[in-house]
N, C-alpha and C positions, 0 to 999 in steps of 0.2 A: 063620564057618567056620574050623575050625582041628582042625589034626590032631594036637594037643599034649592030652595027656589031664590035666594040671596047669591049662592056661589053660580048656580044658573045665570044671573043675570049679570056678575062679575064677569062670566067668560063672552055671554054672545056682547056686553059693552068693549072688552079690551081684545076679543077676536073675533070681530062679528062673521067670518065665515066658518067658525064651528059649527058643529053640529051637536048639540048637548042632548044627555039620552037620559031616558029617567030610573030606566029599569037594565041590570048589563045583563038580561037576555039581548035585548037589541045589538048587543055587540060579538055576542056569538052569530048569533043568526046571521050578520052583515061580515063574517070572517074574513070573505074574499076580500072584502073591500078595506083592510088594515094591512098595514106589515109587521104591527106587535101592540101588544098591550105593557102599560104599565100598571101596577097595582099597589097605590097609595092608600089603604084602605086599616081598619084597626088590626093589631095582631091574629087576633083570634081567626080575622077569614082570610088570612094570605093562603092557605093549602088551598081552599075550597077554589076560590076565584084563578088560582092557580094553577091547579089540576084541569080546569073548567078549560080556560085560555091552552095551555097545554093540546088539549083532547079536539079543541079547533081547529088545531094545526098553527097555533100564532105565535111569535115568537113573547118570551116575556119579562119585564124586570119589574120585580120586586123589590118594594121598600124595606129597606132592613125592619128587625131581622126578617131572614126568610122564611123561617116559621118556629114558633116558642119550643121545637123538640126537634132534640138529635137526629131521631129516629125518622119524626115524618118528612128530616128535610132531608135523609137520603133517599125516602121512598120516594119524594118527589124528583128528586134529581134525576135518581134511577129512571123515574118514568118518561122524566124530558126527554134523556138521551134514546129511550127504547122509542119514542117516537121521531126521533130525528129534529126536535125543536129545541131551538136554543134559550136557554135559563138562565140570568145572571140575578144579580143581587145587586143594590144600588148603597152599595159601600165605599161613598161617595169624598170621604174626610181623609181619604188616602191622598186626593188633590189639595189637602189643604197647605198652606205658604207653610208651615212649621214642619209639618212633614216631608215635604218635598226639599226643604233646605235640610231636614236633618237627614233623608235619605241622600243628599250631595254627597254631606259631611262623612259617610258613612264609605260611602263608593270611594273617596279621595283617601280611607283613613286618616282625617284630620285627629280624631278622637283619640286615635291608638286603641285600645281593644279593650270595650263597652262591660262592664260588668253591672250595669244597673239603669232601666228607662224608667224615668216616671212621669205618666201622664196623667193629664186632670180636665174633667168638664167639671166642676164645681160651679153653684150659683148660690143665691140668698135669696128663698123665696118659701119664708118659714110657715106661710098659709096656703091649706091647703085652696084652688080655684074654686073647686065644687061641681063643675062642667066639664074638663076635662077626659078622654076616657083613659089615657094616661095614667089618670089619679084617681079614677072611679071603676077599673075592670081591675081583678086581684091580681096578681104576680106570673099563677098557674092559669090564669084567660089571657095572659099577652101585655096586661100592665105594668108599671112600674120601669123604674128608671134604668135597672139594671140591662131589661131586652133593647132598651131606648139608647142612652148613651152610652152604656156600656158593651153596647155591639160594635161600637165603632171605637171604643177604647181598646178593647181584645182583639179586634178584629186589624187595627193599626201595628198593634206589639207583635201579634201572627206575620204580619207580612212584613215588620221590617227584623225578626228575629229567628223566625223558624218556629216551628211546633213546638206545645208543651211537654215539659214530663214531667209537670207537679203543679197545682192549682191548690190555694186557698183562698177561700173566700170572706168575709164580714157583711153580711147584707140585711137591713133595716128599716121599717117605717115608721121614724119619727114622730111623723105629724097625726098620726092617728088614721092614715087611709087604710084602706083593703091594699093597696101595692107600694112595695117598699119604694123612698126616697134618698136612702142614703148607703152606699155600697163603697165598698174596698177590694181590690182582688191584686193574690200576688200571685206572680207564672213562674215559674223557674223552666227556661227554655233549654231543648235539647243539648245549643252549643254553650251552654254556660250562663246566659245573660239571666238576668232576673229584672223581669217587668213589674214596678208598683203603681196601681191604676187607682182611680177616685171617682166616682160618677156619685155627685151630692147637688139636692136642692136647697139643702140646710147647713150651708157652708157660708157662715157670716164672714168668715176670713179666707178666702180663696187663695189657694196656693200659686206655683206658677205654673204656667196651662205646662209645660216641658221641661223635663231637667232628667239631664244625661249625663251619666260617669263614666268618663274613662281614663284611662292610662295615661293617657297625653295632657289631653283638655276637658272640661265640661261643656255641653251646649246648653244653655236655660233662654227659656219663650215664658216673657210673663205675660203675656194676652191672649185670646183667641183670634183666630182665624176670622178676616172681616170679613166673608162672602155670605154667610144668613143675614148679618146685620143690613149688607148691601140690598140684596134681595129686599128685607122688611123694609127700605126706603124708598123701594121706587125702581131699585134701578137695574140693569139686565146684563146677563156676559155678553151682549154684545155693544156694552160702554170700552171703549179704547182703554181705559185704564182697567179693566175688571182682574179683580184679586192682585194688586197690588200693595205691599204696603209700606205703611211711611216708613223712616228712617226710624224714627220713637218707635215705631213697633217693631226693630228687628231684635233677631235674639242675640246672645252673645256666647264668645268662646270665654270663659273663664277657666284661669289657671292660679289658685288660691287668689292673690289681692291685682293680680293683671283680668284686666275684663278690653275684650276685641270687639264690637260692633260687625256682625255676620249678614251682609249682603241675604235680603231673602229671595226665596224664587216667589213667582207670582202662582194665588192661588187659581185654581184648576176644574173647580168642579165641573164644567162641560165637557173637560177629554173625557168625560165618564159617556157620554153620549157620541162625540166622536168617535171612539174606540169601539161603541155599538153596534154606531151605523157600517163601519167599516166592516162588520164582525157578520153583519146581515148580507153584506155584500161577498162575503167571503173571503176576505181580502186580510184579516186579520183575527186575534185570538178573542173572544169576550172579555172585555174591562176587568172583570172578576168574574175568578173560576167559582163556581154555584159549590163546589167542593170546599171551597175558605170558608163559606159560610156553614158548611157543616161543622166544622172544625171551629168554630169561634161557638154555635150552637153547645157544641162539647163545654168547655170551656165554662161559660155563666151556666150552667145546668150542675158540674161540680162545685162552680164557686156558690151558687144556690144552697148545692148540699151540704 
């Protein structure tokens, strides 16, 4: 569904047997005839279109976050399950080739015992667009960087470290917007670990996307993960090479002046939707429990405060 007569004619050109709808009543009204909706749409209307798809009986995922508060995104959980409809969240950077090599590393104890993550989406893009709603709806409507990449910074440190029991925050707009661009958050996790996170658009010197301390060895990832980039060129996960990366981009095990070149895994974002379909079928658990996202909700709402 979209109301945009350009992305309209983007889909019936590269799927010409869709069906593009202009208004999403048409897609309640037509409920039998789906088996879930996805909901790509600005923060501020994730609950509504949610609660809506919900109350059709359809199943749903959500674009991070699931909704800019703690609160509404247990009420909706609560309500998915009181209807027997499955709700997940598209916390999709859990696939990405860094994480999945560093959760390897993790399972094998290469590391020895982790006392510090730190992860970074940093960029340099010290103007503001002007059109974005990102950079145009305030912080408290669903904007700003922190609901954006820092859903998926918190939400990465949650699942590979366990729940919080301490959150500071630094969160900022630089550039003069209504929604901050530039944010910090530290976690100090139940078993010990302490997660340092970065989601900045105003980072002329970007750090390295991963760097992990431990006992043993460090892991450090200086680039991101290629799969949006891929995407932005053209190209699909169903290219034979999808989410692979070169050798130059893998990370490495360092140990003071020893550095090891770390075999990556390949990035993943589709198990996110494999794991869905399976999950519709019954046949396995939702990709992500609609629960993490409460709990990462938690999280940038302290580091907020």
């Amino acid at each position: 569904m979209t109301g945009n007569p350009e992305r309209a004619e983007t889909v019936r050109r590269d799927y010409p047997d869709a069906r593009v709808e202009q208004g999403v009543d048409a897609i309640w009204e037509r409920a039998a005839e789906h088996e879930f909706v996805v909901i790509a749409t600005p923060n501020d209307s994730h609950a509504t279109l949610a609660r809506a798809a919900i109350d059709a009986g359809l199943a749903v995922v959500v674009d991070k976050p699931l909704v800019p508060s703690s609160a509404i995104a247990a009420e909706l959980v609560d309500h998915a399950e009181a209807a027997g409809v499955l709700l997940t969240v598209f916390h999709n950077r859990r696939w990405d080739s860094d994480v999945l090599t560093l959760r390897r590393l993790l399972e094998r104890g290469e590391l020895g015992e982790v006392h510090r993550f730190e992860s970074r989406f940093e960029r340099w893009r010290p103007e503001l667009s002007g059109d974005a709603w990102r950079e145009t709806l305030p912080s408290a409507e669903g904007g700003g960087l922190l609901l954006d990449l820092g859903t998926h910074l918190v939400d990465q440190a949650l699942w590979l470290f366990g729940p919080a029991e301490g959150v500071y925050g630094e969160v900022e707009s630089r550039r003069g917007g209504p929604a901050d661009d530039d944010a910090f958050i530290a976690i100090r996790h139940r078993d010990g670990v302490t997660s340092h996170l970065w989601a900045s658009s105003v980072a002329a010197a970007p750090g390295p996307r991963l760097r992990v301390q431990g006992s043993r060895d460090a892991f450090v990832v200086e680039g991101l993960d290629g799969q949006e980039d891929a995407l932005r060129e053209g190209r699909r996960p169903s290219d034979g090479a999808w989410g692979e990366a070169r050798e130059a981009e893998w990370g490495r095990l360092v140990r003071g002046d020893e550095s090891t070149p770390v075999p990556s895994e390949r990035g993943a974002w589709p198990e996110f939707y494999r794991r869905f379909e399976a999950a519709l079928r019954g046949e396995a658990e939702l990709p992500v429990d609609p629960h993490d996202a409460i709990e990462v909700a938690k999280v940038l709402e302290r580091a907020g405060r």
